[in-house]
N, C-alpha and C positions, 0 to 999 in steps of 0.2 A: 843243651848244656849251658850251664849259669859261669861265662869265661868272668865273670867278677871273684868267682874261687880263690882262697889263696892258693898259689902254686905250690906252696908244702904241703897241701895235704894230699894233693897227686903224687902217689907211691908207681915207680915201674914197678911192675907186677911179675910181665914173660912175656917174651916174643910170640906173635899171633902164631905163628909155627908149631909150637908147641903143642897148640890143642888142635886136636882134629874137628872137623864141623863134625856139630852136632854130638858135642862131646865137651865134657869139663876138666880139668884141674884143681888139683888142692891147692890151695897158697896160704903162708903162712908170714903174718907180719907183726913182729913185738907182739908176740903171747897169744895172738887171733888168727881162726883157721876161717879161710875165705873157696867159696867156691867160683870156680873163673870159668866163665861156659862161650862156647862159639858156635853160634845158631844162624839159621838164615837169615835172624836178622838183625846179627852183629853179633857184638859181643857185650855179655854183662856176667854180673858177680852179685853174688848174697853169701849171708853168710854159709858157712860147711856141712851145719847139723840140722838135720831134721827139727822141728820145734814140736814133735810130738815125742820122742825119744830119742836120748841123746847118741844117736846116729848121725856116723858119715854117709853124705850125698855124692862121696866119690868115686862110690862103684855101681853109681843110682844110673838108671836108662834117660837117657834125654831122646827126645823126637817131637821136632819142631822146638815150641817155647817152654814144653815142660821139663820137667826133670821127675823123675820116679824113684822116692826113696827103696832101698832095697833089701828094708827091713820090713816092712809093713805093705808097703807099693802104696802109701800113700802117696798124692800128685800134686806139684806146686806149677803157677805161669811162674819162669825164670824171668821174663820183663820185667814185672808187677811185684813178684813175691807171694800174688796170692794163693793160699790154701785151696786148692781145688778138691780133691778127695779123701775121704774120711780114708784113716784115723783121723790124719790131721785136720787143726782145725785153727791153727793159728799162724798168721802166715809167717812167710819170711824175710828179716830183712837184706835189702837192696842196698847195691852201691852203684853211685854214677863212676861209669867206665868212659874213657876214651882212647883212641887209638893213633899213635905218631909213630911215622917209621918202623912200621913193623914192628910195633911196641905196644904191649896193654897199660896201661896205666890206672890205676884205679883211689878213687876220693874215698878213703878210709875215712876218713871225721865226717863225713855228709851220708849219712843213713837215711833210707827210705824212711817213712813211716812205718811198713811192714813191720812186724815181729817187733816192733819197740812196745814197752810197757805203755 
């Protein structure tokens, strides 16, 4: 993690509580719907919607680092963002997350390259 960030763009998000492993949340901040996932190996966020149709990932299957949308069963790496199975074919983007006190916090202004134009 790049701790030269400014601290405003570190949003608290939800207490790690809230998500069960191996399992996500919706999060929603100023008008953007974010997906907030707790895997073995941590915790990370992208954004909510499928980028093959505009689907929610919040009732999508995760095990391990992917996620499975649950409209299509296309399959993304939640780490990475990347597109792993067709439909899809354009990934998704990523947010750098970190964790204090039982707190998620997540860099909304610092987007992966994923899923960007």
């Amino acid at each position: 993690m790049d701790t030269n960030l400014s601290m405003s763009t570190w949003i608290d998000a939800c207490a790690t509580e809230e998500i069960d492993e191996e399992d996500l949340i919706s999060w929603h901040h100023e008008g953007k719907a974010y997906a907030i996932y707790n895997t073995e190996k941590g915790f990370f966020a992208t954004d909510l919607m499928c980028t093959h149709e505009a689907q929610s990932l919040e009732d999508g299957i995760v095990v391990d680092c992917v996620i499975e949308c649950p409209l299509h069963g296309g399959r993304f790496d939640i780490c990475s963002g990347r597109a792993l199975s067709a439909p899809v074919s354009k990934d998704l983007a990523t947010y750098p997350v970190r964790v204090e006190n039982g707190r998620v916090f997540v860099d909304v202004a610092s987007a992966g390259d994923a899923g960007r134009p």
